[in-house]
C-alpha positions as CSV (number, residue, x, y, z in Angstrom):
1,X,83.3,29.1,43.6
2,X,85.3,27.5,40.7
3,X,85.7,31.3,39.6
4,X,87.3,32.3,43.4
5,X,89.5,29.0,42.7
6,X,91.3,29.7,39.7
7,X,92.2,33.5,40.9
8,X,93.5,32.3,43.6
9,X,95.7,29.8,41.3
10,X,96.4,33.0,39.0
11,X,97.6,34.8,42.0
12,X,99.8,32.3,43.4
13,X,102.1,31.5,40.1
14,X,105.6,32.9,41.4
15,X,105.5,31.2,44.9
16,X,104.1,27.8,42.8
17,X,107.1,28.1,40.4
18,X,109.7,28.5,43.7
19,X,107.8,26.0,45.5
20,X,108.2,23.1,42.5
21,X,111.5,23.9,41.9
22,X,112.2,23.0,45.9
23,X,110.8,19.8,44.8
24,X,112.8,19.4,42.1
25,X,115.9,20.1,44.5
26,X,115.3,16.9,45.5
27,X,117.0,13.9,44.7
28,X,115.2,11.1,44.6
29,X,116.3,8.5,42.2
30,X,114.7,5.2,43.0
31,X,116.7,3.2,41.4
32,X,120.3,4.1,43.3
33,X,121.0,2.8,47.1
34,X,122.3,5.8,48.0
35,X,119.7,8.1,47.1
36,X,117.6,6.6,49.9
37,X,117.7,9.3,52.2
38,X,116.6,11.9,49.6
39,X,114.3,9.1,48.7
40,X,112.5,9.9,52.6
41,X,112.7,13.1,51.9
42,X,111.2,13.6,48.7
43,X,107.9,11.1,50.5
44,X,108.0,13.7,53.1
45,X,107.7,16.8,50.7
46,X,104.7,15.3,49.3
47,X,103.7,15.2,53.0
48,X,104.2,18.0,54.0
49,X,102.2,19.9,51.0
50,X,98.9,17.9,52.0
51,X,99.3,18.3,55.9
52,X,99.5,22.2,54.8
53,X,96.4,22.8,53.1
54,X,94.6,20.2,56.2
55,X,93.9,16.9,54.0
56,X,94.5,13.5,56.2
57,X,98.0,12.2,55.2
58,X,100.7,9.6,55.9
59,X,102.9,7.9,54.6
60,X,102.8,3.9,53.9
61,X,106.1,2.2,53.9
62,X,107.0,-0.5,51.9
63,X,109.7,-3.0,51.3
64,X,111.5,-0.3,48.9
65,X,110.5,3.1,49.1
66,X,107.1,4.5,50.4
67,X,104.2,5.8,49.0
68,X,101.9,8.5,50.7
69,X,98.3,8.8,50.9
70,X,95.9,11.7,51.3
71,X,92.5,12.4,51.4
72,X,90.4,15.5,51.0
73,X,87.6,13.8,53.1
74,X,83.8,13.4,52.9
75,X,82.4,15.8,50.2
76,X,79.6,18.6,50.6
77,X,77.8,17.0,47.1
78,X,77.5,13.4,45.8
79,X,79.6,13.5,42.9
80,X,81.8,10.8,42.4
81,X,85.0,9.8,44.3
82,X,88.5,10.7,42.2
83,X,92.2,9.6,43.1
84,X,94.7,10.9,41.9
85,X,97.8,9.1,41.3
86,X,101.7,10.0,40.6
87,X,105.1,9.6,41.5
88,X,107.5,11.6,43.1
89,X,110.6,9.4,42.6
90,X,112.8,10.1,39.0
91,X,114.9,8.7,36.3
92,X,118.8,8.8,36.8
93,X,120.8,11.6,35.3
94,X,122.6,10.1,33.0
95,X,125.6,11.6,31.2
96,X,126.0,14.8,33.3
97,X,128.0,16.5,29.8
98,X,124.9,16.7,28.0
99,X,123.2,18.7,30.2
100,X,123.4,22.3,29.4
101,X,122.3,23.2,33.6
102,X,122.9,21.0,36.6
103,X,119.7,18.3,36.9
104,X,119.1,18.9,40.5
105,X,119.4,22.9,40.2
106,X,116.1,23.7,38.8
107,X,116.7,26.2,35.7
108,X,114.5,28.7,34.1
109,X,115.2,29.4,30.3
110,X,112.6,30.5,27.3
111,X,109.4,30.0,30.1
112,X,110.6,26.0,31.2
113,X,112.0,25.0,34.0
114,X,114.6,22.6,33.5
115,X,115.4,19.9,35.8
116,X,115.2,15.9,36.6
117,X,111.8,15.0,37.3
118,X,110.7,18.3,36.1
119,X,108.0,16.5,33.7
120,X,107.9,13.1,34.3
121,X,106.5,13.1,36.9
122,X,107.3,16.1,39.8
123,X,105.7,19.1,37.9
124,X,102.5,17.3,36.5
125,X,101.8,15.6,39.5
126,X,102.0,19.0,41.8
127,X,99.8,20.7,39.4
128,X,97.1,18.5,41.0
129,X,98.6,19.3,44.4
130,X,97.9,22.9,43.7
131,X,94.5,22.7,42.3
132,X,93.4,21.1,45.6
133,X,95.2,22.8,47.8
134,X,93.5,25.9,46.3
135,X,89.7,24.3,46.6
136,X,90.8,23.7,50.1
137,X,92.0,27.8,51.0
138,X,89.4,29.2,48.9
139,X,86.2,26.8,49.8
140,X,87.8,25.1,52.8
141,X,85.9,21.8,51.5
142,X,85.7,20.2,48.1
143,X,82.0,19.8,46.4
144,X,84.2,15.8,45.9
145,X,85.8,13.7,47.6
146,X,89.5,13.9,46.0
147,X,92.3,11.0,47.3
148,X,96.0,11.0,46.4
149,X,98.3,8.1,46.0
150,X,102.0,9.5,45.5
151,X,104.6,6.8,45.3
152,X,108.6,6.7,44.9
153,X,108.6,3.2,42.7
154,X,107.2,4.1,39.4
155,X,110.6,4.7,37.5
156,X,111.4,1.2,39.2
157,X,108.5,-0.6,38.0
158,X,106.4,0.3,40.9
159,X,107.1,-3.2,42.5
160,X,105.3,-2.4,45.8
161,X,102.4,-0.3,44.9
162,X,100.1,-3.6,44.3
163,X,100.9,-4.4,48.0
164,X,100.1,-0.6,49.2
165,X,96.8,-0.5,46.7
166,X,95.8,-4.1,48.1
167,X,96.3,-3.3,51.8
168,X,94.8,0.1,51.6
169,X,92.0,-1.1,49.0
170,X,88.9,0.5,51.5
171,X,90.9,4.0,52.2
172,X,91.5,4.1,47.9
173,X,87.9,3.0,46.9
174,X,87.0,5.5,44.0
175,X,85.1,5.9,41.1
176,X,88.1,7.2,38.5
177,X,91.7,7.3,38.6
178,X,93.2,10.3,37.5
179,X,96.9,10.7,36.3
180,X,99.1,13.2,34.0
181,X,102.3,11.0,33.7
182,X,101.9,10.9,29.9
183,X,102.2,14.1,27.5
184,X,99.9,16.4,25.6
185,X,99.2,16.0,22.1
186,X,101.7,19.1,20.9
187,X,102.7,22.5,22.4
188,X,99.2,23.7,22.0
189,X,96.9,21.0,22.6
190,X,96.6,18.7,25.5
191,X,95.5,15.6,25.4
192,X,93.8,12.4,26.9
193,X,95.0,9.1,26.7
194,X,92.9,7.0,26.7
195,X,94.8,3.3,26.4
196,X,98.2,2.1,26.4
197,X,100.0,-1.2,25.4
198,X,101.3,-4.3,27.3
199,X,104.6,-5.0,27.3
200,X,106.3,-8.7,27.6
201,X,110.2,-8.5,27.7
202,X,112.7,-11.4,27.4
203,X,115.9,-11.9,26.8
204,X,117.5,-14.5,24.6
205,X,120.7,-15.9,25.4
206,X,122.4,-18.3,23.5
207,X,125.4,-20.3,24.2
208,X,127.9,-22.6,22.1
209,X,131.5,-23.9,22.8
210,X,132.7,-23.2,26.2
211,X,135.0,-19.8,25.2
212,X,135.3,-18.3,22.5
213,X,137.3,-19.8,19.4
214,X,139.5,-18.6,16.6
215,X,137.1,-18.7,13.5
216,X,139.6,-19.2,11.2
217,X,140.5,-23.2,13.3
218,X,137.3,-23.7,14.3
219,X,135.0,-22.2,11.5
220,X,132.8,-24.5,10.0
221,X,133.2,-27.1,12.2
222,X,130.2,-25.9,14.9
223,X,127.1,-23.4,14.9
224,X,128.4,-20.2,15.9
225,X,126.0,-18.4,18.8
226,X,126.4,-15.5,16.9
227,X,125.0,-17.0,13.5
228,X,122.3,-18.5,15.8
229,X,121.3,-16.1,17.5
230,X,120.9,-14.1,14.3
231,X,118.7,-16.7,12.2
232,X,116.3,-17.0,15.8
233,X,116.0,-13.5,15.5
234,X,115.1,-13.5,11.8
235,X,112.5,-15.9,12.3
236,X,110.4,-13.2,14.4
237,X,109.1,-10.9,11.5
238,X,108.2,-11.3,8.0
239,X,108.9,-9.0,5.1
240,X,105.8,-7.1,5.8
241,X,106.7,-6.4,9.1
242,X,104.3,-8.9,10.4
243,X,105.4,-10.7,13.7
244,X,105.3,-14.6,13.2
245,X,105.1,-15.9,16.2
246,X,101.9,-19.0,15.8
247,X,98.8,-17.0,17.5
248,X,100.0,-13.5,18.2
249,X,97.3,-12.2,16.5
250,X,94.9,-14.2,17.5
251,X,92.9,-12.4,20.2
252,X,94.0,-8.8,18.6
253,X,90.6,-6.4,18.4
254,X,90.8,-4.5,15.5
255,X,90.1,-0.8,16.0
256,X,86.9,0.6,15.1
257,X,86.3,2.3,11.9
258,X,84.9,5.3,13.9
259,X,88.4,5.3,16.2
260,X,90.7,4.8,12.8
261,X,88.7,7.7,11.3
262,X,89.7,10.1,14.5
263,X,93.3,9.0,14.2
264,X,93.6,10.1,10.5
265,X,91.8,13.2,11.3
266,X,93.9,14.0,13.8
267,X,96.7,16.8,13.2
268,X,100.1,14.8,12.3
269,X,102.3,14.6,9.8
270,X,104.6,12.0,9.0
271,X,106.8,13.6,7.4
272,X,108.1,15.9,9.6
273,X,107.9,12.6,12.3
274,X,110.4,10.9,10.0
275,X,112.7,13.9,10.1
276,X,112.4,14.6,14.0
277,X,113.4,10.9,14.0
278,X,116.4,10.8,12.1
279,X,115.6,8.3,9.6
280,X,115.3,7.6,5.6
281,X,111.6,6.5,6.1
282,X,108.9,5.2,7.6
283,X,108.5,1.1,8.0
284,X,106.4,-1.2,9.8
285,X,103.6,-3.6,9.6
286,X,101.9,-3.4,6.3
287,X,98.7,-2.4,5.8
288,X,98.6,0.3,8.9
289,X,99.3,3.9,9.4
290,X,102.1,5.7,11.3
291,X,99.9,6.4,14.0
292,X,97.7,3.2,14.0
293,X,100.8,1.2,14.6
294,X,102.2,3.2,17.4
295,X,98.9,2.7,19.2
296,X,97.0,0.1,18.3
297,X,98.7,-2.6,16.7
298,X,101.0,-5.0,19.0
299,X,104.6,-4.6,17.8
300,X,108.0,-7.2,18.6
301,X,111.4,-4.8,18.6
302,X,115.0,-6.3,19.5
303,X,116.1,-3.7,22.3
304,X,120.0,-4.8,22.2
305,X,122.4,-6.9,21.5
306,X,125.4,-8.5,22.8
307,X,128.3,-10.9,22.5
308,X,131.8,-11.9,21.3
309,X,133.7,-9.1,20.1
310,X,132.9,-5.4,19.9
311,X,135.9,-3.6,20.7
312,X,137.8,-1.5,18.4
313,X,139.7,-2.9,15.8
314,X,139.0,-7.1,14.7
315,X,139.6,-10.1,16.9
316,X,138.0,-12.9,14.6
317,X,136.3,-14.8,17.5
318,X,133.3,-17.7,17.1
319,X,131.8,-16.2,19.9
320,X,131.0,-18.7,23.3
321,X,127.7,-17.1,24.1
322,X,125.4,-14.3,22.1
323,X,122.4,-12.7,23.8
324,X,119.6,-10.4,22.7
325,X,116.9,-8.4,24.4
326,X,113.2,-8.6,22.7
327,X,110.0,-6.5,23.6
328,X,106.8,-7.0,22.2
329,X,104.3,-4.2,22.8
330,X,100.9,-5.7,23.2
331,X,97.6,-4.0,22.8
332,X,93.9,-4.9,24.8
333,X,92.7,-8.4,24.6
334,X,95.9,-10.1,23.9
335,X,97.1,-12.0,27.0
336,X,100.6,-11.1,28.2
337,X,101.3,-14.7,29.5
338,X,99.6,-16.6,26.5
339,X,101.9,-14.1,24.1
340,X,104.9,-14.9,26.4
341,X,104.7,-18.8,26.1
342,X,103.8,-18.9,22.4
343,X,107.1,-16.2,21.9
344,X,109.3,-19.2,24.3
345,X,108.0,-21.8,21.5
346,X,108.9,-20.0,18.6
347,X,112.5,-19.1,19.7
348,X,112.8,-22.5,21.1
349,X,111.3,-23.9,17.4
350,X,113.8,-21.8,15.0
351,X,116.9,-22.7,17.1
352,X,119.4,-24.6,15.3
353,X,121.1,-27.8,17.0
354,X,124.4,-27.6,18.0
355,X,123.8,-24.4,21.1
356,X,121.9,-24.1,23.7
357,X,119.3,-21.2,24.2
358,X,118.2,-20.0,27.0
359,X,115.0,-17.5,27.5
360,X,114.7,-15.1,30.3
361,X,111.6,-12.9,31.7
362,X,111.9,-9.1,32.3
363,X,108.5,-7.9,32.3
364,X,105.2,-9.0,31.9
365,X,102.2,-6.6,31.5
366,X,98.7,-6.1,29.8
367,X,97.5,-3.9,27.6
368,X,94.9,-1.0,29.0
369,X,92.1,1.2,27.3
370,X,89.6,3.3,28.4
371,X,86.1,3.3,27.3
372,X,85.2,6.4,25.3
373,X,82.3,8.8,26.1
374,X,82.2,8.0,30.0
375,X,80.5,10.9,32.5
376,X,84.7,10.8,33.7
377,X,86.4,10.9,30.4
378,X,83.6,13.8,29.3
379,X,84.6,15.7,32.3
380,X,88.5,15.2,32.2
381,X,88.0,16.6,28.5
382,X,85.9,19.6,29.6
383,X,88.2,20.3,32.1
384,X,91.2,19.8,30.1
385,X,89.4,22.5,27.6
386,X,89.2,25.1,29.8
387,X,92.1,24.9,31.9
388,X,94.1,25.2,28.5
389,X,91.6,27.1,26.6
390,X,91.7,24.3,23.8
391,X,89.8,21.4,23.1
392,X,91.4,18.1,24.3
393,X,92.8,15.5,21.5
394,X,92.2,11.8,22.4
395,X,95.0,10.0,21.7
396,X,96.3,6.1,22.1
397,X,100.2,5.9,23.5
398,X,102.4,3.1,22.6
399,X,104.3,2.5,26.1
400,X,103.0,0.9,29.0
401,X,101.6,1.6,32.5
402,X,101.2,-1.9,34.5
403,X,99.4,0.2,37.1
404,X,96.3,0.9,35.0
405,X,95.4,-2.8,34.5
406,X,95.8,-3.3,38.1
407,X,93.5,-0.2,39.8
408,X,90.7,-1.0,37.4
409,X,91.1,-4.8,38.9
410,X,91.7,-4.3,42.4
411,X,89.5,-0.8,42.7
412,X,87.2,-1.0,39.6
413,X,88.2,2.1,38.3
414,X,88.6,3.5,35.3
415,X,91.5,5.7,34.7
416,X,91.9,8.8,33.2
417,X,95.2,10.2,31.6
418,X,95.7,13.8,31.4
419,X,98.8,14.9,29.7
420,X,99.9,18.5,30.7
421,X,103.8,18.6,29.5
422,X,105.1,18.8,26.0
423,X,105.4,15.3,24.3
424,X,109.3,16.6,23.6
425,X,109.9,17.5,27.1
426,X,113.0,14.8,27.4
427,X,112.0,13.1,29.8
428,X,114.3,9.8,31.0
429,X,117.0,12.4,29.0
430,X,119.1,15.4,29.3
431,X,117.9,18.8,29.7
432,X,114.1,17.5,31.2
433,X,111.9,20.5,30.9
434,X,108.3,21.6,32.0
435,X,106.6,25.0,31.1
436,X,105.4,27.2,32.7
437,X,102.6,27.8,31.0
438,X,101.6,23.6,31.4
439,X,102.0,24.3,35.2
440,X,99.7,27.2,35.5
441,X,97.3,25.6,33.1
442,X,97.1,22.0,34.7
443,X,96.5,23.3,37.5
444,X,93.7,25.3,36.3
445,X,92.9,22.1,34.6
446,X,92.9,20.3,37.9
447,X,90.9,22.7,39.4
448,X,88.1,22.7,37.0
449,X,87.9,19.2,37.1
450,X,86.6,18.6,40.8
451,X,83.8,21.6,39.6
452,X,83.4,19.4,36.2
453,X,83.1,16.3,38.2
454,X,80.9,18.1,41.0
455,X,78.2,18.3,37.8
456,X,78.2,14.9,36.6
């Protein structure tokens, strides 16, 4: 049957490609007001394509924008249950001048298609649309049972989607989530991912005399928010790269020899990273690789900073107040609240007398891995292999998915990432693109994974 599945994918390519790029058409950017009408209508899209090919759909509302569920149904075998999970809503457009085509006006140039959401996370997410809606015109029932969550809150931090998962835990049960919102490994080789970090964001604001004050009077004479702000800063890292914050590395699991053996073996070179990049060289904590600290070791970055005066020209100002915006990027093990209170202290400890400092929460999520050598991770691989024709790499990602923590909580389910688009693809930035070629193979993919899970 698998065979009658993926001609009938092969067959289909040009209305696919047409079909995605009415998607794409749409837009629905979460995080703007008045994109709430083409928020609806991008939720009923995603409708629309699983009422088609006769799966059992609605749409959930929530308190921000909805999410819709599907469901192939009861399954002719007893292989396990999978859900598949993406997002239909997108990243703003940003500065419309660098964009060599309109966002929104899906554009086809050297086999991509370039267009807002085109990647991250439209295209990847109908490639799985596809697959099943193939099984379902070819076979008319699937050997699994396959679900679908699809929500329009992911680029906003998904703030409803606990709610939906919660009240909707029964319909949802499964044995593996499976989502392709992260990339492949290069233009060849897809890849699983297989964990990501945690994230903890604050932001630091400090705040001295009540305006601000001619330096050149008033130097001297009181701590300066900026000069502050700067030495609490400083205190964060050592000259190794080494976060100093008492206990953040306390409950940190080091990686495997086995694991650190696979990362060096895999394919990368640090060189050409560091000229992709931009940069003179290389730097961070001592001791670790490139690719070890991307993915497996926890990290503390300052994100931005702001205060006094930055316009052109000089104004010689003691600033009133100084802020800063700090991330730390935790890995599995390492709790994000426990993290967050010992990071309060430590600001709170190096601050000098004379301002006040204030400390404000942005996000607050754990870190998520997969185990290795699962019947689901095995199968996700084989399918990966022959939906691309090359073996899968298994890769670590440094960013963060707060939804992974929280399915394998509320549903006890593992998930699996299957990254179909280039890791250069721009997504969140101009000119977002997604092949072709990563279409027509992830669904392929897709497909061979509901005949690879059907085996398990």
């Amino acid at each position: 049957m698998i065979d009658k599945v993926i001609a009938h994918l092969d067959g289909q390519k040009d209305a696919y490609i047409e079909r995605l790029c009415e998607f794409l058409r749409i837009e629905s950017i979460s995080t703007e007001p008045e994109k709430k009408l083409e928020m609806q209508k991008g939720a009923e899209w995603v409708l629309s394509v699983f009422n088609e090919c006769g799966l059992e759909a609605q749409i959930v509302e929530t308190k921000g924008h909805a999410s819709v569920l599907a469901d192939t149904g009861p399954a002719d075998g007893d292989g396990p249950t999978v859900l598949i999970y993406g997002h239909y809503d997108v990243q703003p457009t940003g500065d419309l001048g660098l964009w060599d085509s309109p966002p929104f006006e899906p554009t086809i140039r050297d086999g991509a298609i370039f267009a807002r959401g085109s990647a991250d996370d439209k295209g990847q997410v109908f490639a799985h649309m596809l697959a099943i809606e193939a099984w379902k015109k070819v076979a008319g029932k699937l050997p699994i049972r396959v679900k679908f969550l699809v929500e329009g809150e992911e680029e906003i931090g998904s703030a409803n989607l606990e709610a939906v998962v919660r009240e909707h835990k029964d319909r949802l049960a499964c044995d593996y989530v499976v989502l392709s919102d992260t990339p492949k490994f290069d233009m060849e080789t897809p890849a699983i991912t297989y964990g990501t970090k945690g994230m903890i964001y604050k932001e630091i604001i400090v705040t001295g005399p009540k305006q601000n004050l001619h330096s050149g009077s008033f130097g001297g004479t009181i701590m300066n928010p900026g000069n502050a702000l700067a030495q609490i800063v400083a205190t964060l890292k050592d000259a190794d790269n080494r976060v100093t914050i008492p206990g953040f590395y306390d409950d940190v699991v080091e990686i495997s020899d086995e694991e650190k053996k696979k990362m060096s073996a895999l394919p990368f070179d640090e060189n050409n990273f560091r000229v992709e990049m931009g940069v003179t060289s290389l730097e961070g904590e001592k001791g670790f690789s490139t690719l070890e600290r991307r993915w497996a070791r926890p990290t503390l970055d300052v994100n931005g900073m702001h205060g006094g005066f930055t316009g052109p020209g000089s104004s010689t100002v003691i600033p009133a107040t100084m802020m800063a915006k700090v991330s730390m990027r935790i890995v599995p093990n390492q709790d994000p609240v426990k993290i967050g209170k010992a990071f309060e202290d430590a600001v709170m400890a190096a601050a000098p007398a004379g301002v006040k400092v204030e400390i404000l929460d942005h996000a607050c999520a754990a870190a998520y891995v997969s185990p290795l050598g699962t019947p689901g991770i095995n199968a996700a691989a084989e399918a990966l292999k022959l939906g691309f024709g090359k073996e899968p790499f298994f890769i670590r990602e440094g960013g963060t998915l707060p939804i992974l923590p929280m399915f394998k909580q509320l549903l006890g389910a593992e998930s699996l990432m299957m990254g179909l688009c280039m890791p250069n693809c721009n997504a969140h930035g101009p000119n977002e693109f997604f092949h072709i070629s990563d279409l027509q193979n992830g669904a392929r993919a897709s497909a061979h994974l509901v005949d690879c899970f059907s085996r398990i």
